[in-house]
N, C-alpha and C positions, 0 to 999 in steps of 0.2 A: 510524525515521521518527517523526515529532513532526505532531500536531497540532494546530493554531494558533487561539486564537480571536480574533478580530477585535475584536469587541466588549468583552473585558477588556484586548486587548492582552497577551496572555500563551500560554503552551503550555496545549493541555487536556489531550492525552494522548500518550505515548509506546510504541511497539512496538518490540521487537527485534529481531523475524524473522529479517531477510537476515542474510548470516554477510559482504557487501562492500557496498560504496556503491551506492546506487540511481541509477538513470543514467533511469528512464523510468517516469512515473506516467500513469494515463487511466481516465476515470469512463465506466462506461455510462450511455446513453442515458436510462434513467431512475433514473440516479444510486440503487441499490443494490448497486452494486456498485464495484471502483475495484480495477485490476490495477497493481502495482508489478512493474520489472525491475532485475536490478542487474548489476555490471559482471561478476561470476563467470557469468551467463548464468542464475542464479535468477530464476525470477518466479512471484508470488501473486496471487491470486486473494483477496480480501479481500469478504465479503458485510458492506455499510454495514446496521447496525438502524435501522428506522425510527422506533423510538420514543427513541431518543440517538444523539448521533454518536458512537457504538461501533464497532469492524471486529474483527473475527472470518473467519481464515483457512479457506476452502474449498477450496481448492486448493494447493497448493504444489508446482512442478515445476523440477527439476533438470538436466534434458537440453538446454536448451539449448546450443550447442557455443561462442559467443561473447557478448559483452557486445550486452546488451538494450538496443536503442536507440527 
């Protein structure tokens, strides 16, 4: 997963995490937080820092039985 900035028009940062394609991204409500799913049924749990747009994994769950939509 790549992070994009707008303003230079370029990638800011890149995570490795999932081990397949992400199929489904969503931010909380007040945006500290921001869960990815991907097609193997992986999804994270990502806490956004408020002081950079950093992500740092707080969860990571594998049981899902199909791809995260």
């Amino acid at each position: 997963m790549a992070l994009y900035s707008v303003e230079k028009d370029s990638p800011y940062d890149t995570y490795y995490h999932h081990s397949d394609t992400i199929t489904a991204i969503a931010v909380g409500n007040e945006e500290n937080f921001l869960v990815t799913g991907s097609k193997s049924g992986e999804c994270i749990v990502w806490a956004i820092s408020p002081d950079a747009v950093k992500l740092s994994v707080k969860y990571q769950l594998f049981d899902h039985k199909d791809k995260v939509t």
